[in-house]
Structure formats: structure tokens, C-alpha cells
C-alpha positions in Angstrom: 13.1 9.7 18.6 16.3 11.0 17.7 17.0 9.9 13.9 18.7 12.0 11.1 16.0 11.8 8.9 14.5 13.0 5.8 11.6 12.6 3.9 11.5 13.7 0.2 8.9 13.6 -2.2 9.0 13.3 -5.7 5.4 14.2 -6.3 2.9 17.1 -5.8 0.4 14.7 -4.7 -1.5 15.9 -1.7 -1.8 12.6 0.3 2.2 12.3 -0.2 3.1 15.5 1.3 0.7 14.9 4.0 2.4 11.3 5.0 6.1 13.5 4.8 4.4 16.0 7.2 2.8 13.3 9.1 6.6 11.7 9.6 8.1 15.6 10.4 5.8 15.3 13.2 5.7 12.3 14.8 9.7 11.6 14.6 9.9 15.3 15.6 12.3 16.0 12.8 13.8 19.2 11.9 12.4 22.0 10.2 14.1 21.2 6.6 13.4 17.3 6.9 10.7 17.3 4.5 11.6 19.1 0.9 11.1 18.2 -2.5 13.1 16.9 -5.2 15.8 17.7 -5.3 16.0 19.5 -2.4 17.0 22.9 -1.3 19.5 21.7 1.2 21.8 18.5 -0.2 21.4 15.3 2.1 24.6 15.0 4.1 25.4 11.8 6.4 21.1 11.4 6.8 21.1 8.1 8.5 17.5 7.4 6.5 16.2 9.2 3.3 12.6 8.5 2.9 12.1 8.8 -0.4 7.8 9.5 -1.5 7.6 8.7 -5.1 4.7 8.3 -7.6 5.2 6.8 -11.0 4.3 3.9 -13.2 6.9 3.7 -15.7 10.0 4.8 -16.1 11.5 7.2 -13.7 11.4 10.7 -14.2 14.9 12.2 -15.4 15.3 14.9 -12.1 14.7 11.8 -10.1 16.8 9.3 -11.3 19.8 12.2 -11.5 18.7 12.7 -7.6 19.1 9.1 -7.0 22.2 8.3 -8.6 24.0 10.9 -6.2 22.5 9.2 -2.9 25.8 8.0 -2.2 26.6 6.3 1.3 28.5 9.4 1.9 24.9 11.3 1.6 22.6 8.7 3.2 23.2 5.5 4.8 20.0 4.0 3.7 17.0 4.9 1.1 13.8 3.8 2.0 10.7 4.0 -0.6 6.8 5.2 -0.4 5.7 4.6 -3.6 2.2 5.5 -5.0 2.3 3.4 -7.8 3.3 -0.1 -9.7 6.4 -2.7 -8.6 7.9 -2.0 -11.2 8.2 1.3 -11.0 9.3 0.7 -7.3 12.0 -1.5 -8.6 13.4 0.8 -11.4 14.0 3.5 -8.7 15.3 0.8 -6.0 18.1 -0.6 -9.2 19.0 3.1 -9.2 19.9 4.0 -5.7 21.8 0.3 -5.2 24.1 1.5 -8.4 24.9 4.7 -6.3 25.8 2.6 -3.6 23.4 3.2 -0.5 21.6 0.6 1.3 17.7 0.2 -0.2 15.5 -1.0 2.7 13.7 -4.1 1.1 10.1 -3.4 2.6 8.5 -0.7 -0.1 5.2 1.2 1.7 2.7 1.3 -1.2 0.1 4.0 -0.9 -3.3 4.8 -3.1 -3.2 8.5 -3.3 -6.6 8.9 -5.7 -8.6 11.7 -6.2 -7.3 15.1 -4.9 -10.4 15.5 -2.8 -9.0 11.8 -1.0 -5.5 13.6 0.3 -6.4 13.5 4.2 -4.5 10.8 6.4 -6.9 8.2 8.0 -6.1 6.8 11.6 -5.5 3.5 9.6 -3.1 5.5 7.3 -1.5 7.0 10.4 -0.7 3.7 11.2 0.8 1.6 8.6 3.1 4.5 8.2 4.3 4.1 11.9 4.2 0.3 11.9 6.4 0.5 8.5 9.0 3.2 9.6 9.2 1.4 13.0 9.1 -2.4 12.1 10.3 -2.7 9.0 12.6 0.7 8.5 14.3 1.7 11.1 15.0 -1.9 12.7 17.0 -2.8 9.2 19.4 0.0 9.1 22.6 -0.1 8.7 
């Protein structure tokens, strides 16, 4: 599929990275489509930014400072992986509207757990797939 598309994570969590490695491959991004935050290489006109958080409160400061400069001139549209509360998903969401971009509505919620737990499963495989395709990429804008 041909999509300019990144996947950042704001984590170190194992199961995270994995899902962002799992996207590289299947979408057959480009070598730097999955970095950290904030990333080596500045987004520039990305059609998508997925965005792989983890939190429960309030967002990290290097975060929200990432966020507020996803302008539409950086990414059309911000889509979220959180592993952690609604809340928390909504504080970052707030954040990226007030820079402008378009938030896809549909947030993928993932259980990262124990370290030892950070392999995908088939059924992890595909709620990622069946999220990107069904509910990401058919609401861009």
C-alpha cells in the first residue's frame, strides 16, 4: 500500500515498538517510518502520523511539545495507540486538535503488561490491521 506514513512511539515499551514494527512491515513503509519521540527526522506533509503512546495522567512535557507542532503542514491526520486510560487518550487528542491536524476519532487501546508479554499474537496482528484499515485510513482527510 502506498501511504506516507509514520508510526511514532512515545514509549519504550516492548509490545509498542513491536506493533510500530509490525505496521513498518505490513504497509511496507520506509526505512525511517518508525522513530521515537521526537524523532530524528521532523514529519513533513506525512499523510498519517500514528502516534503509540502510554500514559495515565497527564502528558509527558517532550510529548505534548511534539504534539503541539503536528501542524497540518506536518501531518494531515494523527491517529492514536494508546496503552493506557481515556483520559489520558483525550488529553493528547485536545492537544493535537489545538495544533490544528485532523485526530482520527477511533483510538486502538492496547494492554502492554509485563515485559516478558511484548510478542504480537495473531489476534494482535489483527485488530491492528482491522483498525489502520477500517477505521484509519478510510477517515482521512
Amino acid at each position: 500500500m502506498a501511504i506516507k506514513m509514520r508510526v511514532l512511539h512515545a514509549t519504550n515499551k516492548k509490545k509498542i515498538i513491536n506493533i510500530a514494527n509490525f505496521i513498518k512491515r505490513k504497509y511496507e513503509l520506509s526505512l525511517n517510518a518508525v522513530d521515537c519521540v521526537p524523532p530524528a527526522y521532523s514529519c513533513d506533509k506525512e499523510r498519517i502520523v500514528v502516534l503509540a503512546v502510554a500514559g495515565k495522567g497527564d502528558v509527558e512535557d517532550a510529548l505534548r511539545r511534539f504534539c503541539i507542532e503536528l501542524t497540518k503542514e506536518r501531518t494531515a491526520n494523527v491517529a492514536l495507540l494508546v496503552d493506557g486510560t481515556e483520559t489520558y487518550a483525550n488529553n493528547v487528542k485536545a492537544i493535537l486538535k489545538s495544533a490544528g491536524t485532523n485526530v482520527i476519532e477511533d483510538v486502538l487501546y492496547v494492554k502492554c503488561g509485563l515485559p516478558f508479554f511484548a510478542s504480537l499474537k495473531p489476534e494482535d496482528e489483527a485488530a491492528v490491521i482491522d483498525w489502520l484499515d477500517n477505521k484509519v485510513i478510510n477517515n482521512l482527510k
